[in-house]
MDAnalysis code that builds the backbone (N, CA, C; Angstrom):
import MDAnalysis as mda
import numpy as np

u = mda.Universe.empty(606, n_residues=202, atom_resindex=np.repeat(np.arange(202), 3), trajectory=True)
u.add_TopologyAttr("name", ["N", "CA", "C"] * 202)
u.add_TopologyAttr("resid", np.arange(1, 203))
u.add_TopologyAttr("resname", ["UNK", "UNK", "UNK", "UNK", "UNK", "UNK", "UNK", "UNK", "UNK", "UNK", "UNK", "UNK", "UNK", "UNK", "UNK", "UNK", "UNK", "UNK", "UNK", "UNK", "UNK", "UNK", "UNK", "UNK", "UNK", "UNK", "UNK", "UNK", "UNK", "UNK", "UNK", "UNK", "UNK", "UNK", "UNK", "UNK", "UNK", "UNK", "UNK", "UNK", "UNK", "UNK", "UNK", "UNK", "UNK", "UNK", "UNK", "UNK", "UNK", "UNK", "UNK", "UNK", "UNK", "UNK", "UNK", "UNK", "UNK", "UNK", "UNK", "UNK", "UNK", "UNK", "UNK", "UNK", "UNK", "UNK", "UNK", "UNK", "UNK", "UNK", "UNK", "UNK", "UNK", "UNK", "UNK", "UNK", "UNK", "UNK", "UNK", "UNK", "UNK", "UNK", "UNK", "UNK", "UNK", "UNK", "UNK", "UNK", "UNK", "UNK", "UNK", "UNK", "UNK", "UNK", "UNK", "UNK", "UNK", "UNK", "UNK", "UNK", "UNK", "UNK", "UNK", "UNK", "UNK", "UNK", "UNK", "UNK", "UNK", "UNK", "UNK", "UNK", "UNK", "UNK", "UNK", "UNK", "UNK", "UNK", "UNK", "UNK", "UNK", "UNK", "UNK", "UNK", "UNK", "UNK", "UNK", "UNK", "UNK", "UNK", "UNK", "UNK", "UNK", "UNK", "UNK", "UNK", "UNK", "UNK", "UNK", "UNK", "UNK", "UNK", "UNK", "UNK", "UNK", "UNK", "UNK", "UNK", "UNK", "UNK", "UNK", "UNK", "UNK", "UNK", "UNK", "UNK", "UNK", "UNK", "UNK", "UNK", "UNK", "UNK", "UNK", "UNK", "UNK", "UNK", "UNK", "UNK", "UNK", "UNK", "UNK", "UNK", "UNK", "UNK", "UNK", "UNK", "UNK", "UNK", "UNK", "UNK", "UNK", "UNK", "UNK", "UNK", "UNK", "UNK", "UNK", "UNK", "UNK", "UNK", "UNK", "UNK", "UNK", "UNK", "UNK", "UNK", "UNK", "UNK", "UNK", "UNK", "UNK", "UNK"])
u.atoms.positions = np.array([
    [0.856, -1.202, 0.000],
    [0.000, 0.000, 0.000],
    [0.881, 1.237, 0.000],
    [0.489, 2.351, -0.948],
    [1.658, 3.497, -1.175],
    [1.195, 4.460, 0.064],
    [1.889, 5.138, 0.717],
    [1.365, 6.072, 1.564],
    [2.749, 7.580, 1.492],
    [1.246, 8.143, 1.717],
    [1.827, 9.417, 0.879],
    [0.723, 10.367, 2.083],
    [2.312, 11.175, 2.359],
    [2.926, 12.227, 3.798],
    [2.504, 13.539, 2.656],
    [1.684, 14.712, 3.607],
    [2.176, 16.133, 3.271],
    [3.185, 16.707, 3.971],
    [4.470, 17.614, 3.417],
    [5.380, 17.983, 3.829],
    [5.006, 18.965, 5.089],
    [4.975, 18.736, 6.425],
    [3.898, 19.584, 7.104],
    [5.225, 19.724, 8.296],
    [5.453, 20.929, 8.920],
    [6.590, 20.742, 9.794],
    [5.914, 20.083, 11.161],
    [7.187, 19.370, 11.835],
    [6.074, 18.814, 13.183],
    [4.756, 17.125, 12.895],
    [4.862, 16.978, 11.584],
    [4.295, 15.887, 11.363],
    [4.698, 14.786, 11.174],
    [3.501, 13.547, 11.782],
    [4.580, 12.116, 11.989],
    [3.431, 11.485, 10.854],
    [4.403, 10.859, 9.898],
    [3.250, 9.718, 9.538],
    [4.165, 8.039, 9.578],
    [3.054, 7.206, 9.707],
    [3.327, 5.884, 9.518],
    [2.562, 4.850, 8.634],
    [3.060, 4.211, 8.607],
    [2.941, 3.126, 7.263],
    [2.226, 1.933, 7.733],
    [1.940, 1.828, 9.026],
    [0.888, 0.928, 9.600],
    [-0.899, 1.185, 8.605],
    [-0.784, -0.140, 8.065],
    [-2.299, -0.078, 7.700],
    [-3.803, 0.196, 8.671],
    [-4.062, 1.187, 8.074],
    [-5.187, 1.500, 8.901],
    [-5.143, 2.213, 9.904],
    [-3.781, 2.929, 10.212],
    [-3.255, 3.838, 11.341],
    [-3.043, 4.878, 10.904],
    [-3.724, 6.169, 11.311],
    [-3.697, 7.376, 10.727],
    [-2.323, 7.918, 11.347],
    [-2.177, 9.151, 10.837],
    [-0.936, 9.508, 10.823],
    [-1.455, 10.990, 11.842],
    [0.008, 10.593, 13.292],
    [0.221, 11.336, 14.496],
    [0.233, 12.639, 14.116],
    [-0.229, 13.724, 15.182],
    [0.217, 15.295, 14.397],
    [0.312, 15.475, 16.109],
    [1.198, 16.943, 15.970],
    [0.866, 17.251, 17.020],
    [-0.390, 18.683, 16.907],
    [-0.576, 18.956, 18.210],
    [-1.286, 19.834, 17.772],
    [-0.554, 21.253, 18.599],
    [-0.517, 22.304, 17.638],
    [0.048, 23.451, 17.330],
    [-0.741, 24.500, 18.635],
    [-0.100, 25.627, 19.493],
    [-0.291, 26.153, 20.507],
    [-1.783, 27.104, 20.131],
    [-2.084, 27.691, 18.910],
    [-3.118, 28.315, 18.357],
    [-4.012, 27.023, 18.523],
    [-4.298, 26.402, 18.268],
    [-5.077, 25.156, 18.395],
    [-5.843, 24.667, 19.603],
    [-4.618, 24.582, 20.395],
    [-5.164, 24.711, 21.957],
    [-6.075, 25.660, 22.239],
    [-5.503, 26.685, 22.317],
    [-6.393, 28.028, 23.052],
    [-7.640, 28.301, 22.133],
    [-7.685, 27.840, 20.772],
    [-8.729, 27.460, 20.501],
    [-9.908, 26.970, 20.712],
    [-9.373, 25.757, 21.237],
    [-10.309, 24.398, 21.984],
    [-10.698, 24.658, 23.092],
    [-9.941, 25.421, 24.108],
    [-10.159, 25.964, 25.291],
    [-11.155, 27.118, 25.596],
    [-11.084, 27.911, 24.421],
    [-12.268, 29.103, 24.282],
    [-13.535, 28.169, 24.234],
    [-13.465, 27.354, 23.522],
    [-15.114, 26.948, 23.302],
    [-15.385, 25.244, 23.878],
    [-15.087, 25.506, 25.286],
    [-15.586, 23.956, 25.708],
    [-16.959, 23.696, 25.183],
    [-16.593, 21.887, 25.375],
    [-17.480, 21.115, 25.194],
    [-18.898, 21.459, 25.763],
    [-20.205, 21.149, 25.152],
    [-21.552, 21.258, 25.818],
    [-21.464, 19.266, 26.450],
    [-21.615, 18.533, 25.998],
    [-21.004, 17.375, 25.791],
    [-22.041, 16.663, 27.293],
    [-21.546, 17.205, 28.303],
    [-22.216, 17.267, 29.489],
    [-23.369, 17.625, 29.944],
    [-23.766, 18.594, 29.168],
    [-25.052, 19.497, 29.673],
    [-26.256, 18.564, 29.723],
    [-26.935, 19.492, 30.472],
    [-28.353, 19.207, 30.489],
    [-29.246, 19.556, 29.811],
    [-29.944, 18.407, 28.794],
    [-31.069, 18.495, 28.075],
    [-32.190, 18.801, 28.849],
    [-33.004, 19.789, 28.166],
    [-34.688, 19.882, 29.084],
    [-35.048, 20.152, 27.988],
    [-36.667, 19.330, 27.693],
    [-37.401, 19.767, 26.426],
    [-38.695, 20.781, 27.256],
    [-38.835, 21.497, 25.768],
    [-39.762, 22.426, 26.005],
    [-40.857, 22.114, 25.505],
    [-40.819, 21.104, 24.849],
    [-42.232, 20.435, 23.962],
    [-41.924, 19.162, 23.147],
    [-42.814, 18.281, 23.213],
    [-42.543, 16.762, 22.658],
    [-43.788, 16.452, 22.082],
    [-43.726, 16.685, 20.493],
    [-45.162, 16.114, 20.107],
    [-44.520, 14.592, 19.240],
    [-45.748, 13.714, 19.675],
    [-45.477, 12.602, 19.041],
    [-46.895, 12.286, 18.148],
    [-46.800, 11.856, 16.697],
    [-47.956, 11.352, 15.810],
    [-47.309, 10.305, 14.960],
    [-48.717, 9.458, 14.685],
    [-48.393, 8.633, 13.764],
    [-48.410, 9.297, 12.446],
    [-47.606, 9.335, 11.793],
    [-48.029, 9.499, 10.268],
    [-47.913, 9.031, 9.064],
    [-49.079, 9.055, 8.352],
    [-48.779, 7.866, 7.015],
    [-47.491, 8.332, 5.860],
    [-46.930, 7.208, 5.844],
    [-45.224, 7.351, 4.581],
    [-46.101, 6.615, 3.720],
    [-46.582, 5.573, 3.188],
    [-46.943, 4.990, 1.944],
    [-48.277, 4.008, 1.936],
    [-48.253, 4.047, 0.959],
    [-49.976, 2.976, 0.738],
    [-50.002, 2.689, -0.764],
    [-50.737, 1.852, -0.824],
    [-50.743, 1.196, -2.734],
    [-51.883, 1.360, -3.383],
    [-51.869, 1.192, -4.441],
    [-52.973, 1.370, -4.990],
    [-54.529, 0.091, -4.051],
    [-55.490, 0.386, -5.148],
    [-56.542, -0.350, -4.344],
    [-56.372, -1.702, -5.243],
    [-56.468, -3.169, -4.573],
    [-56.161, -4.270, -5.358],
    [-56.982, -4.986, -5.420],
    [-58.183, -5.448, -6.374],
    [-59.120, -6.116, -6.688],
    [-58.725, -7.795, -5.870],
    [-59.626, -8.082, -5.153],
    [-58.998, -9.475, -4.678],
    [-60.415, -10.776, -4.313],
    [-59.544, -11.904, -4.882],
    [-60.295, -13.212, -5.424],
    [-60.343, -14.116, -3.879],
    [-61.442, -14.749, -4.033],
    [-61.998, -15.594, -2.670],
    [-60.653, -16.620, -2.704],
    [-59.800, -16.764, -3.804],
    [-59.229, -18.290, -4.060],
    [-57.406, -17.289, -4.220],
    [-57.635, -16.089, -4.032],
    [-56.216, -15.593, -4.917],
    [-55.160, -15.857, -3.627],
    [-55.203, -16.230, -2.371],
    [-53.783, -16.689, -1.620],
    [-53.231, -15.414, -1.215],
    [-52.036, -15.355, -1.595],
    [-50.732, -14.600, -1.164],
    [-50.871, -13.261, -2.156],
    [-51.387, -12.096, -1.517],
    [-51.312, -10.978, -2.861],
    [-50.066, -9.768, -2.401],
    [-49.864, -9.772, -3.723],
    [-48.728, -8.472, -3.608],
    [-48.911, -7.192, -3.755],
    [-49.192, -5.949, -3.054],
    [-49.167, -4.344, -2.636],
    [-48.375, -3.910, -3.242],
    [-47.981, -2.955, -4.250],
    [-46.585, -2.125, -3.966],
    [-46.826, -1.020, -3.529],
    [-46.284, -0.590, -2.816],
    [-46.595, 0.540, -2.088],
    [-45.512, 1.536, -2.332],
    [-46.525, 2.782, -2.556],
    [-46.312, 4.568, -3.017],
    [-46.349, 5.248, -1.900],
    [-44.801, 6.373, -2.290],
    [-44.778, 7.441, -1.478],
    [-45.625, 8.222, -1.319],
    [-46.038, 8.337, 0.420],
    [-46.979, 10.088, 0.488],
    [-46.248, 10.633, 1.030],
    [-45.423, 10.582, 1.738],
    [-44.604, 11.943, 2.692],
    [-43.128, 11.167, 2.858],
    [-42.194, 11.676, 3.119],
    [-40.990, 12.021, 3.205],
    [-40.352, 12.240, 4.496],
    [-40.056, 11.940, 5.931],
    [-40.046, 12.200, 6.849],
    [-38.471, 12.648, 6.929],
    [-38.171, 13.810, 7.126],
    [-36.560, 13.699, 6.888],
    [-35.757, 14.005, 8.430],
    [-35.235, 13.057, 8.768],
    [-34.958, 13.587, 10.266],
    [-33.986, 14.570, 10.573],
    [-33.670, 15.455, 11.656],
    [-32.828, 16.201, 11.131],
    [-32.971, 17.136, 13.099],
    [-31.440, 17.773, 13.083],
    [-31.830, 18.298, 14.617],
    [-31.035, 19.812, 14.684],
    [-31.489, 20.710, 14.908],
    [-30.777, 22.083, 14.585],
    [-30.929, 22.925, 15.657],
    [-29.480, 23.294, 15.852],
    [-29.173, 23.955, 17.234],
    [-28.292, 25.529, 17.118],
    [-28.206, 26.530, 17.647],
    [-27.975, 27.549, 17.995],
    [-26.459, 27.557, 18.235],
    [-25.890, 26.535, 18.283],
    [-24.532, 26.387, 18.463],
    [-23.920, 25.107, 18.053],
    [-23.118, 24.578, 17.505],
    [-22.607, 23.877, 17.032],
    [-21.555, 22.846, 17.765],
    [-21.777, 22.865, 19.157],
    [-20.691, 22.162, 19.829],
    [-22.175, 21.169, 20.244],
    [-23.564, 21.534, 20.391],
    [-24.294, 20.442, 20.457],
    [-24.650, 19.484, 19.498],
    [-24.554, 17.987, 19.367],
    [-24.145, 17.000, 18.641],
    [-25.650, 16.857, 18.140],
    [-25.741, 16.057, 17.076],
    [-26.853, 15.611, 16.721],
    [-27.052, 14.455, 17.818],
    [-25.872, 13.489, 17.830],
    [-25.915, 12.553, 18.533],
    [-26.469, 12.533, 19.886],
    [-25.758, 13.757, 20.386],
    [-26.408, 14.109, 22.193],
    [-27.536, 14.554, 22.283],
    [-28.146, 14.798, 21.158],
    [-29.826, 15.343, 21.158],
    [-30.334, 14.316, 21.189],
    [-30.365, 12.959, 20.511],
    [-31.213, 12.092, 20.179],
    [-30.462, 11.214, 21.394],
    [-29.847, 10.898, 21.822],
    [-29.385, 10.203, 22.970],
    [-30.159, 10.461, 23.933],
    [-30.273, 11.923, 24.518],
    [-31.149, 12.167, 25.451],
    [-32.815, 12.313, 25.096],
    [-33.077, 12.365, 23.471],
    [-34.799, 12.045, 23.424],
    [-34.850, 10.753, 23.762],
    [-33.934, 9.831, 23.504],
    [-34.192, 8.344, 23.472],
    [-34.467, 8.685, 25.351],
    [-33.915, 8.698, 26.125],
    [-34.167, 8.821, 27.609],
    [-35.226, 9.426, 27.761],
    [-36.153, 10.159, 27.168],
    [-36.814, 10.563, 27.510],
    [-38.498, 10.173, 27.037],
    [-38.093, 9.361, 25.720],
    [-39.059, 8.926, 25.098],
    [-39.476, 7.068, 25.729],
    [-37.746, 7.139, 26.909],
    [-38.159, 5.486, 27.138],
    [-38.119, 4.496, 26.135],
    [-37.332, 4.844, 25.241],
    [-36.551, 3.874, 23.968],
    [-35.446, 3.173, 24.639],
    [-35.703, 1.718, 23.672],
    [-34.350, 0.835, 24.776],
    [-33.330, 1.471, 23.580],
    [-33.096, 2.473, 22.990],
    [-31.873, 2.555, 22.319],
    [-32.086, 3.516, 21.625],
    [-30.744, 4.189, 21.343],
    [-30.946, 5.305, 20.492],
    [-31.035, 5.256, 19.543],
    [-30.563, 3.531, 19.032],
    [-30.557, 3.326, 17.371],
    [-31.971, 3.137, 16.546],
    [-32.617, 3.525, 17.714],
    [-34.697, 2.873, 17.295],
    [-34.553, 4.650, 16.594],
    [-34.031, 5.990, 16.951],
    [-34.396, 7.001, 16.202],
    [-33.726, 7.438, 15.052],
    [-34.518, 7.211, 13.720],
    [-33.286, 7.897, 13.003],
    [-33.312, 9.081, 13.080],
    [-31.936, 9.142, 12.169],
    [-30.559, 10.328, 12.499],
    [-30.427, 11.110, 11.498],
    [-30.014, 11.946, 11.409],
    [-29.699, 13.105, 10.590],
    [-28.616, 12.159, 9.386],
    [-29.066, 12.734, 7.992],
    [-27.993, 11.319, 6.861],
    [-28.653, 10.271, 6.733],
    [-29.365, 9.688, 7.612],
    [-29.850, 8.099, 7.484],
    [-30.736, 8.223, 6.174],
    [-31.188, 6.821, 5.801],
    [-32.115, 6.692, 4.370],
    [-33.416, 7.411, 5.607],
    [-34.326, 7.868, 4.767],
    [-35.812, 8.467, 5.400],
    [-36.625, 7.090, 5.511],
    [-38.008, 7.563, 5.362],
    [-38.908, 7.062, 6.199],
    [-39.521, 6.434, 5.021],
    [-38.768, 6.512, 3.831],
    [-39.563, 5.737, 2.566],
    [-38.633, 4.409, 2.103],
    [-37.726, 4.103, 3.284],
    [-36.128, 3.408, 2.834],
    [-36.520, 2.053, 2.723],
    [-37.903, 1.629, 3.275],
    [-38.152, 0.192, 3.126],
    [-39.470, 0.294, 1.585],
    [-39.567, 1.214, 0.741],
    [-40.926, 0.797, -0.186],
    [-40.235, -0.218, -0.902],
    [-40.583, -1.146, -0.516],
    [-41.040, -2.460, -1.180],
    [-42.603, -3.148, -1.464],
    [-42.574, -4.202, -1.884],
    [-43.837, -5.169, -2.060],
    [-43.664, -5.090, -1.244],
    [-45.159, -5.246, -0.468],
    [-45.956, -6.077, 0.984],
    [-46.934, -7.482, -0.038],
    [-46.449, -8.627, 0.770],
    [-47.291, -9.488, -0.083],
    [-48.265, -10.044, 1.634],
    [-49.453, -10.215, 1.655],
    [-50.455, -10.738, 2.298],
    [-51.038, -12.076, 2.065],
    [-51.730, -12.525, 2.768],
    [-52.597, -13.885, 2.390],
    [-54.307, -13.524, 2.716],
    [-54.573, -12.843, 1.634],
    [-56.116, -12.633, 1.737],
    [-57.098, -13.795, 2.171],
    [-56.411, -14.817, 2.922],
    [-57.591, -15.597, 3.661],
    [-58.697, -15.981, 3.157],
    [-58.869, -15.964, 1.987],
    [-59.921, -16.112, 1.367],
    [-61.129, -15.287, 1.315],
    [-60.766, -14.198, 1.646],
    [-61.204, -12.380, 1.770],
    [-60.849, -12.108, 0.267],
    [-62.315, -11.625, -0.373],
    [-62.981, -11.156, -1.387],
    [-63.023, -9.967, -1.349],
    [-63.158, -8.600, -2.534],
    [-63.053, -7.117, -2.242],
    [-61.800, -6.881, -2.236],
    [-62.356, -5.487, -1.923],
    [-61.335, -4.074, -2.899],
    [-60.157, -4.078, -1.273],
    [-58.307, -4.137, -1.598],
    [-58.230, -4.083, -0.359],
    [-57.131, -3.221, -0.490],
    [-56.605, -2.716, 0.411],
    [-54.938, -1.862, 0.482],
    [-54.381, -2.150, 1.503],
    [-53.292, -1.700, 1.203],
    [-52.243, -1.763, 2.381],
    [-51.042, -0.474, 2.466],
    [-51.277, -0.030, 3.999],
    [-50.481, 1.188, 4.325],
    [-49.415, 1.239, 5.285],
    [-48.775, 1.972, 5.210],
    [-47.477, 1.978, 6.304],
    [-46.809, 3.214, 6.620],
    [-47.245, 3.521, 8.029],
    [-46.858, 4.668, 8.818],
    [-46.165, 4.678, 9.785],
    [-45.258, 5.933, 10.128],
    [-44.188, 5.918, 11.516],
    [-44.317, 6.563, 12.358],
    [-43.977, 6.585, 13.462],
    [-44.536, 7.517, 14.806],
    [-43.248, 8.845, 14.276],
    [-43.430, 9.929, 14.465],
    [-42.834, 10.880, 14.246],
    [-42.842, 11.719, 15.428],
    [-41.808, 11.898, 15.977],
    [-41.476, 12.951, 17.043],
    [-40.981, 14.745, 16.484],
    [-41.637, 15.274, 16.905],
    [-41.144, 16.985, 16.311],
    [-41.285, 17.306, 18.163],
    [-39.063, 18.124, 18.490],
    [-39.131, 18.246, 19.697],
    [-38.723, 19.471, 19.324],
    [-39.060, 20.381, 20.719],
    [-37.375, 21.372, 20.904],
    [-36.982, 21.352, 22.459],
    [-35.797, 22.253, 22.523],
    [-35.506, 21.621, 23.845],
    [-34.192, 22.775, 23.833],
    [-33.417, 22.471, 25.372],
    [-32.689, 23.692, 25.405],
    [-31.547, 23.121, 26.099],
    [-29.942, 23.174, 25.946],
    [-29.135, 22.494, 26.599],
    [-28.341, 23.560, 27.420],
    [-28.026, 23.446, 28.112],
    [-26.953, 24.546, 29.507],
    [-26.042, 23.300, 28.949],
    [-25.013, 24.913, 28.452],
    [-23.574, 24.608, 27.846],
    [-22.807, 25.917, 28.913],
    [-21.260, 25.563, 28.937],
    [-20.441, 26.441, 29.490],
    [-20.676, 28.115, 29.212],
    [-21.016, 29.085, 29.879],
    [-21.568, 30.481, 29.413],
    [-22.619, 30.674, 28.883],
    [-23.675, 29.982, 28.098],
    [-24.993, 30.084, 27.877],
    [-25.648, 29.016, 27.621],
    [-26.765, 29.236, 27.459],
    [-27.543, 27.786, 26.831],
    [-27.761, 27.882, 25.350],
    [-28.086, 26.742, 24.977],
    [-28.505, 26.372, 23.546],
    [-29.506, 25.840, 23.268],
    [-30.266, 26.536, 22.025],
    [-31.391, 26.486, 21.725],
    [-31.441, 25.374, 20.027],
    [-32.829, 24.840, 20.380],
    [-32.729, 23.793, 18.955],
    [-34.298, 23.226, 18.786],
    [-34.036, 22.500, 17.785],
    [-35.088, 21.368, 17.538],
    [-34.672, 20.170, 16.947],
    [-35.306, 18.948, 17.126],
    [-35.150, 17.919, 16.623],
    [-36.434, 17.146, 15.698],
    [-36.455, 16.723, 14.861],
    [-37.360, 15.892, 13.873],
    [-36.610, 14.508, 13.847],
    [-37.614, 13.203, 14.210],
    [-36.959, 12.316, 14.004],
    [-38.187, 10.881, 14.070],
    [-38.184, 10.143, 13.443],
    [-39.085, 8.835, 13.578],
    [-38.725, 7.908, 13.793],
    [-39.064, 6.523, 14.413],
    [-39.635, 5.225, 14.843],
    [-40.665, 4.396, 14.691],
    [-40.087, 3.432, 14.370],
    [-41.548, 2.367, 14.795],
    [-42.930, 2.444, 13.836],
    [-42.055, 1.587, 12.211],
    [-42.876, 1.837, 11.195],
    [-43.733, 0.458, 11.378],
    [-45.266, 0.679, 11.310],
    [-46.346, 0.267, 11.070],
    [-46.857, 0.121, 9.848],
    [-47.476, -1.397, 9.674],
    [-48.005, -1.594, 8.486],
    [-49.777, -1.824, 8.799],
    [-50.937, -1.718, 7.947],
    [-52.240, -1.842, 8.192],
    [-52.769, -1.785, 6.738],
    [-53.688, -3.337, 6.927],
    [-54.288, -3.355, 5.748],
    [-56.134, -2.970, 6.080],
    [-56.805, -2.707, 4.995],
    [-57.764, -1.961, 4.748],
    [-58.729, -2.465, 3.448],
    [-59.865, -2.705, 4.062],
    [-60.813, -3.235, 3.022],
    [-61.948, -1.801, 2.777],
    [-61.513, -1.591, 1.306],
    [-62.349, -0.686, 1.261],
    [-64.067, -0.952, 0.929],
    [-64.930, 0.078, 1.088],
    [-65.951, -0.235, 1.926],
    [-66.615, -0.826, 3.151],
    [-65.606, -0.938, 3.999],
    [-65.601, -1.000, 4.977],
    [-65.270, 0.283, 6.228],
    [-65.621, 1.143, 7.236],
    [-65.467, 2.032, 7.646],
    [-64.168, 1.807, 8.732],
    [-63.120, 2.064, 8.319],
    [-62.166, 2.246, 9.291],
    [-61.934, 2.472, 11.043],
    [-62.984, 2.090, 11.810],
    [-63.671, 2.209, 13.143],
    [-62.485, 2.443, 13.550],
    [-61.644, 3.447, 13.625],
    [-60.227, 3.413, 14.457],
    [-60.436, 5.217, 14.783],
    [-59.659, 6.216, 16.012],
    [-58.870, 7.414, 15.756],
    [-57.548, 7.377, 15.332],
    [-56.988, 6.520, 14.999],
    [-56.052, 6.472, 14.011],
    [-56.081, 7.615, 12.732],
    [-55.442, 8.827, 12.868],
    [-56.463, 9.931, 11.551],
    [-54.877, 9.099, 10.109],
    [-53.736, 8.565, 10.557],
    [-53.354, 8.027, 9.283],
    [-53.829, 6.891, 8.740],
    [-54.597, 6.017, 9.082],
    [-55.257, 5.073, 8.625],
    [-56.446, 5.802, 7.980],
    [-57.080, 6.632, 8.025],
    [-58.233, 7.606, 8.004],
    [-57.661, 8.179, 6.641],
    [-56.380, 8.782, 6.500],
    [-55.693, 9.561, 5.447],
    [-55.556, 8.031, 4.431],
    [-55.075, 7.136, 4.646],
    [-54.892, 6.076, 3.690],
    [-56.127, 5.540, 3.140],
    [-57.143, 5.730, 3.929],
    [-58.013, 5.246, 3.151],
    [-58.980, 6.325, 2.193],
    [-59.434, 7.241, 2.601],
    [-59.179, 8.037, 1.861],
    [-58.739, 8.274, 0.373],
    [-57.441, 8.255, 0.189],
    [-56.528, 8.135, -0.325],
    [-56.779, 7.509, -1.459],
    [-57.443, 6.106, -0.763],
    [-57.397, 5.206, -2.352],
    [-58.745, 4.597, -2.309],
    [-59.606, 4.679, -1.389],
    [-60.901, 3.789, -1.455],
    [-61.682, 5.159, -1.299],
    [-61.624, 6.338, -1.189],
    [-62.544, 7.643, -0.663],
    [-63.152, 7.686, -0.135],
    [-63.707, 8.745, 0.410],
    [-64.694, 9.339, 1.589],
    [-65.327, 7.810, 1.607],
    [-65.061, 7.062, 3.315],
    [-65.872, 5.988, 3.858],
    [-67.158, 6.499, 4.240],
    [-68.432, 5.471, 4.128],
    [-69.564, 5.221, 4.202],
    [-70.046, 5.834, 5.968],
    [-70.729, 6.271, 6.020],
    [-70.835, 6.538, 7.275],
    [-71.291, 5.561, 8.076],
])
């Protein structure tokens, strides 16, 4: 493997694979780092936590046979959920935001929220294939995620920091016979049907 040094005064490199190359770091640098400690520590407090389900996709409506078995959905984008967390200062992490919603939302993990970069909330449209049971009629199938929209405020060294976070979990699938009235408050099951079977029967 060729490895290739910039002529940098004060710099070490090595030829170990996969071992980045030593620097030191320069006295401007320091007092740098030192002006703007870490938030790293602080304390998260939210100022508001709304949580909804909301519908990401649903398929067209699929004509279905007393005898047809195993049927296949493909399911279409309606919304776009893009997660994302924006703060007033830049020493607060995306990571330490969603670390502490996860604590607060009572998630066994932080990896249940996505993250700022991750694929969105449309990253699984694939076929849904079902077994219509021998269930006759018009049917669909939808799939929605709980969506959190927070903000919240962190005490960092000399002031606090102000932000918000957007982020989802915990995608749900629900199938739907149209003409049939959706008996749920579920309002995204309500939006999916809608959608493709229209205004239900009262």
């Amino acid at each position: 493997m060729a490895l290739l040094c910039a002529v940098v005064p004060s710099a070490a490199c090595t030829a170990a694979a996969g071992k980045p190359a030593a620097r030191r770091t320069t006295g401007v640098e320091t007092k740098a780092a030192a002006a703007t400690p870490s938030c790293a520590g602080g304390a998260v407090r939210w100022s508001s936590v709304n949580r909804e389900r909301r519908l990401t996709e649903v398929s067209p409506v699929v004509n279905v046979g007393e005898n047809d078995g195993w049927v296949t959905y493909h399911l279409g984008l309606v919304r776009n959920i893009v997660p994302q967390v924006s703060t007033s200062d830049a020493r607060v992490s995306a990571h330490q935001v969603l670390v502490a919603l996860a604590e607060h939302l009572k998630r066994w993990d932080v990896e249940e929220l996505a993250a700022p970069g991750e694929e969105s909330a449309d990253r699984r449209r694939h076929p849904v294939e079902t077994d219509s049971l021998g269930h006759a009629g018009r049917f669909v199938e939808a799939e929605g995620v709980q969506v959190v929209d927070a903000s919240f405020t962190v005490t960092c060294p000399g002031r606090d920091v102000y932000g918000s976070v957007t982020t989802w979990f915990d995608d749900t699938g629900a199938s739907l016979a149209c003409g049939v009235n959706p008996r749920t408050e579920e309002a995204w099951i309500h939006e999916a049907y809608r959608l493709t079977c229209g205004p239900p029967k009262p």
